[in-house]
C-alpha positions in Angstrom: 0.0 0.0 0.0 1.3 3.5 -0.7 0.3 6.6 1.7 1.6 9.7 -0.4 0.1 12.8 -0.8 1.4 16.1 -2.6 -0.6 19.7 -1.7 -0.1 22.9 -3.7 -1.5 25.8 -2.5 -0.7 29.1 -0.4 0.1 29.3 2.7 -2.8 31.0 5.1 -0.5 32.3 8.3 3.1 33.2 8.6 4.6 29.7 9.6 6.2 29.6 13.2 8.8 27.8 14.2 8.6 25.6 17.2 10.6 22.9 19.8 9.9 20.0 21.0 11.2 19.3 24.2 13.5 17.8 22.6 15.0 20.2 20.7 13.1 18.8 17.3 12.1 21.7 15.0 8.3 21.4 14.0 6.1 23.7 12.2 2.3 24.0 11.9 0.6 25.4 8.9 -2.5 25.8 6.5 -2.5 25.4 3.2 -5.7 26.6 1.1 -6.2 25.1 -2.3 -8.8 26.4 -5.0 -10.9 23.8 -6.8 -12.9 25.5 -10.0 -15.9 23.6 -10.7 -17.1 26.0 -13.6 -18.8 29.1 -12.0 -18.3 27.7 -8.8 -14.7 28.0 -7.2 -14.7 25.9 -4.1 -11.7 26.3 -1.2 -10.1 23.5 0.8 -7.6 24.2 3.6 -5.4 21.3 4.7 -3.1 21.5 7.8 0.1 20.5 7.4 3.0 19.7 10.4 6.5 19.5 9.3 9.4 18.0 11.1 13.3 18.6 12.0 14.9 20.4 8.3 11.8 20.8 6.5 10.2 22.9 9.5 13.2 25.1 9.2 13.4 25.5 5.4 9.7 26.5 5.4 9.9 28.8 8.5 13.1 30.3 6.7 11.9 30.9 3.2 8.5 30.8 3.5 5.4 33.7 4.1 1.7 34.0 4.4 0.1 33.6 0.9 3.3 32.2 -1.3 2.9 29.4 -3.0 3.6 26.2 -1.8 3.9 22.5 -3.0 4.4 20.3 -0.2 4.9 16.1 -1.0 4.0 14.0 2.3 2.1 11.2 3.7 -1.8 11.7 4.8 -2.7 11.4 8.8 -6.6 11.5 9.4 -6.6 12.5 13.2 -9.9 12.4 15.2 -11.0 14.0 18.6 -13.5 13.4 21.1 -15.0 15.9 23.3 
C-alpha cells in the first residue's frame, strides 16, 4: 500500500517555528487550495506539520500567501470531546 500525498496551494499564516522538548524543529501550517468547478470555485484548507529540516526550510523561506507545494504522507486524526 502506498500513503503519499502532494498539496499545492498558499500558505494561510506566517509559519512559526517551534521545539519540542526535545530540541526537534516542528512547524504547523494551512495550506488553502482552489478547486474550480465551472462558475463555482470551491476552497479546501489542509493543515500541514513538518518536522526537523523541512520545518526550518519553510519557517526560513517561506510567508503567508506564497505558494507552496508540499509532498508528504496523509494522517486523518480524530478528537473526542
Amino acid at each position: 500500500m502506498l500513503n503519499s500525498i502532494s498539496i499545492q496551494g498558499r500558505l494561510v499564516e506566517e509559519p512559526e517555528l517551534k521545539q519540542t522538548m526535545n530540541g526537534v524543529s516542528t512547524t504547523s501550517f494551512s495550506i488553502a487550495t482552489d478547486r474550480n468547478y465551472g462558475k463555482d470555485k470551491t476552497t479546501d484548507f489542509f493543515n500541514v506539520v513538518a518536522w526537523r529540516n523541512n520545518a526550518e526550510f519553510i519557517n526560513k523561506y517561506f510567508r503567508k500567501g506564497q505558494e507552496i507545494l508540499i509532498t508528504g504522507t496523509l494522517q486523518n486524526d480524530t478528537w473526542e470531546i
